[in-house]
C-alpha positions as CSV (number, residue, x, y, z in Angstrom):
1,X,10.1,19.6,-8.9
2,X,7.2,22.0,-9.4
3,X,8.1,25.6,-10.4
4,X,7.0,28.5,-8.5
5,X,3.1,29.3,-8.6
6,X,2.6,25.8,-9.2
7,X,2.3,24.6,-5.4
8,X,-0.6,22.5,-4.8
9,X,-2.9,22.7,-2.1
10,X,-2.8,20.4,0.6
11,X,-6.0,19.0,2.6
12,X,-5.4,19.9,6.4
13,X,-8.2,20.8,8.5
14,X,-7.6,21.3,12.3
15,X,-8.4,18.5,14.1
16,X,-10.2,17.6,17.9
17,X,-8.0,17.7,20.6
18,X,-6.5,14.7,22.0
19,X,-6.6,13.9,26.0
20,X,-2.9,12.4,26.4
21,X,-0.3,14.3,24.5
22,X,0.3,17.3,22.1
23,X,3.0,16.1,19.8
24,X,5.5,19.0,17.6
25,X,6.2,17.3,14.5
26,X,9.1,19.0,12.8
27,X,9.9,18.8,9.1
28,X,12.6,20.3,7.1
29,X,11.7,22.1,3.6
30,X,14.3,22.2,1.0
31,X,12.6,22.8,-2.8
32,X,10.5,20.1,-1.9
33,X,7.5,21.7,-3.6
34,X,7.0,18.1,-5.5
35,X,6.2,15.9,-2.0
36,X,5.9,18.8,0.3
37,X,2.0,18.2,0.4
38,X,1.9,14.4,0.7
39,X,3.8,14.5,3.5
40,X,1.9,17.2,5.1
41,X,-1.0,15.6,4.9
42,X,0.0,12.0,5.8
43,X,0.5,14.1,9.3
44,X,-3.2,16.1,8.8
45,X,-4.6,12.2,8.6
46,X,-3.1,11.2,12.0
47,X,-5.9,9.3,14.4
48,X,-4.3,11.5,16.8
49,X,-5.0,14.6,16.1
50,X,-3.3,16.9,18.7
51,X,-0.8,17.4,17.0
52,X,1.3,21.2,15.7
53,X,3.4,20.7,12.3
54,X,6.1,23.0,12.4
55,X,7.0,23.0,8.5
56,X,10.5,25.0,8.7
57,X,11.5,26.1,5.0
58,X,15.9,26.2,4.6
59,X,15.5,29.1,1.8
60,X,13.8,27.5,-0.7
61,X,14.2,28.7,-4.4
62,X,10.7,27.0,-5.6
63,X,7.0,27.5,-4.3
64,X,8.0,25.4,-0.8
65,X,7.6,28.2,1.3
66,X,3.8,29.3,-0.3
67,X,3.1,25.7,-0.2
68,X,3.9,26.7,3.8
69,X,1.7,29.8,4.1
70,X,-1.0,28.1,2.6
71,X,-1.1,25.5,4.6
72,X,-0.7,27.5,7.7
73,X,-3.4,29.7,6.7
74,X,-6.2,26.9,6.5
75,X,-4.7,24.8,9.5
76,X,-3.9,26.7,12.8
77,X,-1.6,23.3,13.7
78,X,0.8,24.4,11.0
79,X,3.5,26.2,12.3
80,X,5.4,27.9,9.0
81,X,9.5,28.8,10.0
82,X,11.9,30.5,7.6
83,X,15.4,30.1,7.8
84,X,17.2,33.2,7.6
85,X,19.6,31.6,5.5
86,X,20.2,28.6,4.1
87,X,21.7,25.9,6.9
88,X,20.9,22.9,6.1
89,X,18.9,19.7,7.5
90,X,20.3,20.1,10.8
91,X,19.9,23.7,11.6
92,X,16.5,23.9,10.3
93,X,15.6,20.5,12.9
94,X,16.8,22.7,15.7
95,X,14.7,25.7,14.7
96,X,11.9,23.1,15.2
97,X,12.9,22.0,18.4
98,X,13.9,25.2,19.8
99,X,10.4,26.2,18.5
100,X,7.7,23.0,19.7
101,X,5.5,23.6,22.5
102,X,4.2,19.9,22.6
103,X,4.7,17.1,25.1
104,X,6.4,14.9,22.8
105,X,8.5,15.6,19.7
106,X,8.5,13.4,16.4
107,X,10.3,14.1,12.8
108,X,9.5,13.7,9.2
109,X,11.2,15.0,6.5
110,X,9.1,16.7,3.3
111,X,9.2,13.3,0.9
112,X,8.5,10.7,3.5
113,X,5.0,9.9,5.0
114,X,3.2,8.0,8.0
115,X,0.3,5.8,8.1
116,X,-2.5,7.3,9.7
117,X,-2.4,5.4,12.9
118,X,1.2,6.0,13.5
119,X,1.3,8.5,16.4
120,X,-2.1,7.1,18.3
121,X,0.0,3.6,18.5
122,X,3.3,5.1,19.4
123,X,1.8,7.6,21.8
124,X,-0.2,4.2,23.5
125,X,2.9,2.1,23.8
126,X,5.1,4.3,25.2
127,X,2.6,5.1,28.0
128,X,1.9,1.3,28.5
129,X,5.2,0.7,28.5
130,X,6.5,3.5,30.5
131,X,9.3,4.5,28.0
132,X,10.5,7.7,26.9
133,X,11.6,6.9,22.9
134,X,9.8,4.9,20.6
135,X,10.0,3.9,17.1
136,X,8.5,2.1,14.5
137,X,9.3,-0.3,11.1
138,X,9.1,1.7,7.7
139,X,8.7,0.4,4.3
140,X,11.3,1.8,1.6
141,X,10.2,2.9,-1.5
142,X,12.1,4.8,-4.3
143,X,10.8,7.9,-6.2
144,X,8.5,5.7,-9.1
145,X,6.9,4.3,-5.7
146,X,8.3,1.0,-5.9
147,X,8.9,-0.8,-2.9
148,X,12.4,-1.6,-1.8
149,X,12.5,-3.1,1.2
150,X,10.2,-3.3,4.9
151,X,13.1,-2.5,7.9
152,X,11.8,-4.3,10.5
153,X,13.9,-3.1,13.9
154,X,14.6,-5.0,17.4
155,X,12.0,-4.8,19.5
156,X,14.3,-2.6,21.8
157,X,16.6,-1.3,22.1
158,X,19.8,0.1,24.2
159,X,23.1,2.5,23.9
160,X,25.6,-0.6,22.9
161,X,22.5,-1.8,20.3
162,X,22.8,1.7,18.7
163,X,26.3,1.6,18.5
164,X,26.0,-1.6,16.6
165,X,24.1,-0.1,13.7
166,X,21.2,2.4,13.9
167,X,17.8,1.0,14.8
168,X,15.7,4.2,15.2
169,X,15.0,5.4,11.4
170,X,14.4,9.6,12.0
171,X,10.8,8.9,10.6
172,X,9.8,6.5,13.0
173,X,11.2,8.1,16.6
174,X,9.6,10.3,18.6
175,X,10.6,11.3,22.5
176,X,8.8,12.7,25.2
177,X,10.3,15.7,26.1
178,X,10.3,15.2,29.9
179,X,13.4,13.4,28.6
180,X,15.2,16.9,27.5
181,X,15.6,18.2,24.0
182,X,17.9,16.8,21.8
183,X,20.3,19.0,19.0
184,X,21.0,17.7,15.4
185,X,24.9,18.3,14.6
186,X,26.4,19.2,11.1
187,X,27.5,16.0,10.4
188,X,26.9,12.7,8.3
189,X,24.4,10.7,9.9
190,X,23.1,13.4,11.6
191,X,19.9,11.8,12.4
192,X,22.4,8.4,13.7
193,X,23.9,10.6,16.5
194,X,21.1,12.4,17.3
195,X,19.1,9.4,18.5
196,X,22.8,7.6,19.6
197,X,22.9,10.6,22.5
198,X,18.8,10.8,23.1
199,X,18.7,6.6,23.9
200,X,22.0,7.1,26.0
201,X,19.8,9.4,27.7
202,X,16.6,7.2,28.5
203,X,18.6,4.3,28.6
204,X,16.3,2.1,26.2
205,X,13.9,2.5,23.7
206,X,11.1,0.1,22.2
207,X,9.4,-0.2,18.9
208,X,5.9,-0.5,18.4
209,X,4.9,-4.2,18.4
210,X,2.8,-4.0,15.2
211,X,2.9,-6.7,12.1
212,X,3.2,-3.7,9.5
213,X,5.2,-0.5,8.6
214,X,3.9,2.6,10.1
215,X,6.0,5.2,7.9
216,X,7.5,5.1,4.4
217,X,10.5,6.2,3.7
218,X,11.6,7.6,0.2
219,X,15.2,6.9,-1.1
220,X,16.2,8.9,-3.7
221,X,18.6,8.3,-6.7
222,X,22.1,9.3,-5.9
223,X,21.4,10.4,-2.2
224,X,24.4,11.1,0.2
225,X,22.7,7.9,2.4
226,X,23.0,5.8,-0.4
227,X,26.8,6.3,-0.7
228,X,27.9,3.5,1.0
229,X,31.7,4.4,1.1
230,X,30.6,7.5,2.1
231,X,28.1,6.0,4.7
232,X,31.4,3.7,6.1
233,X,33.6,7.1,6.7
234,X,31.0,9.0,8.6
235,X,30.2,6.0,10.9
236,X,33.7,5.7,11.7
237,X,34.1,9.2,12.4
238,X,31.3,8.8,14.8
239,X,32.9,6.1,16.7
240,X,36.4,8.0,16.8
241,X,35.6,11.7,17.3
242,X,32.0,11.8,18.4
243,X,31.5,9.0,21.0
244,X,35.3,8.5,21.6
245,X,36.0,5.1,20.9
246,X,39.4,3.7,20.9
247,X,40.6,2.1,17.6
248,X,39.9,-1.6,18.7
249,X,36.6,-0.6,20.2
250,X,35.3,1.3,17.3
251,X,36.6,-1.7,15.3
252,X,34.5,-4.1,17.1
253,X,31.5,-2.0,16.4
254,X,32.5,-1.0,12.9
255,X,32.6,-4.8,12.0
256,X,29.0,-5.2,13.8
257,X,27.7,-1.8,12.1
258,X,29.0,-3.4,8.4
259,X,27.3,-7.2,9.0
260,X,24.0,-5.3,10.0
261,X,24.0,-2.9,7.1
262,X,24.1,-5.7,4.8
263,X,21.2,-7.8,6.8
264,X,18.9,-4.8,6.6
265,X,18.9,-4.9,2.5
266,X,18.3,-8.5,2.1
């Protein structure tokens, strides 16, 4: 991580309006000093350019939050939020939404990045197609940039699909908020029940029909998501005490969730 009075200067400059949509891109901030920047301006380099970054710092102790005001201060799109304390990933999310005043929400965290035509293709597909939430494949890489693996989703999907195994990674979706506003919970796989309750809402969402990944997605060392036993007890918890399946239900699923885990790394 960088120390304090180290923070780098990222390259936004505000962009020309766009004609369809005005998407609130919301990203958490936690010491992220290192990637803050990259990821900032992977969204500055957006072919859509109608966009407000609302850059929401959970009480940093390194130069995250000047990384913030700078940014803001060259680039009225930034939008710089301070949690009062710290609350984590989820809380600061809200503070996002609670905060965007665009037509259609999207999320990236402060170490993962999007290829430039991400949101102009999204945006387009979801209009053609008349759906509410759409997502993209992502290319994992791990923190000496070496590729991992390209997760390459269903070309739609429904409700039962994302109780099978999550399809929508939290880089990738964005909704339009005619829909309604979603709310992160404290929980593991936050960002799995989040999009679990926002496609029982629409009813179905589709994935951009390109050949290629359209956002990169870092895993790091030693990451809660890359506990697996961990991973198994909050996905049964989600089944049992957040959706409210029955035991031989959940099971089913459970069993569906586990094949598909171990597809996605092959």
């Amino acid at each position: 991580m960088s120390e304090a009075g180290t923070a780098e200067v990222c390259a936004g400059k505000a962009g020309a309006a766009a004609v369809t949509a005005k998407v609130s891109v919301v990203m958490p901030a936690y010491n992220a000093a290192a990637t803050l920047c990259a990821s900032m301006d992977s969204v500055f380099a957006q072919t859509h350019a109608d966009v407000e970054l609302l850059v929401i710092d959970d009480c940093s102790k390194d130069s995250t939050w000047t990384m913030i005001e700078d940014a803001a201060a060259r680039d009225p799109r930034v939008v710089p939020i301070r949690m009062a304390k710290n609350g984590g990933v989820a809380a600061a999310r809200n503070a996002g939404i609670e905060a965007a005043t665009g037509t259609h929400l999207a999320f990236l965290d402060s170490d993962d990045r999007w290829l430039p035509d991400k949101l102009a293709l999204q945006l387009a597909h979801m209009r053609d197609t008349g759906t509410m939430i759409g997502y993209t494949g992502y290319r994992r890489f791990d923190e000496s940039g070496r590729e991992l693996s390209i997760v390459r989703p269903p070309a739609e999907v429904g409700y039962a699909d994302m109780l099978k195994s999550n399809r929508i990674g939290n880089l990738t979706g964005m909704y339009d908020r005619a829909l309604g506003d979603g709310r992160f919970e404290r929980i593991g796989h936050e960002d799995y029940v989040f999009w679990l309750g926002m496609v029982r809402r629409a009813g179905i969402a589709r994935r951009v029909p390109t050949t290629g990944p359209l956002a990169e997605y870092l895993v790091r060392s030693g990451s809660l998501s890359a506990d697996k036993r961990k991973a198994a007890q909050w996905q049964w918890n989600i089944y049992r005490n957040v959706e409210g399946l029955g035991r031989i239900r959940a099971a089913w699923y459970f069993a569906h969730y586990a094949a598909i885990a171990v597809m996605k790394r092959r």
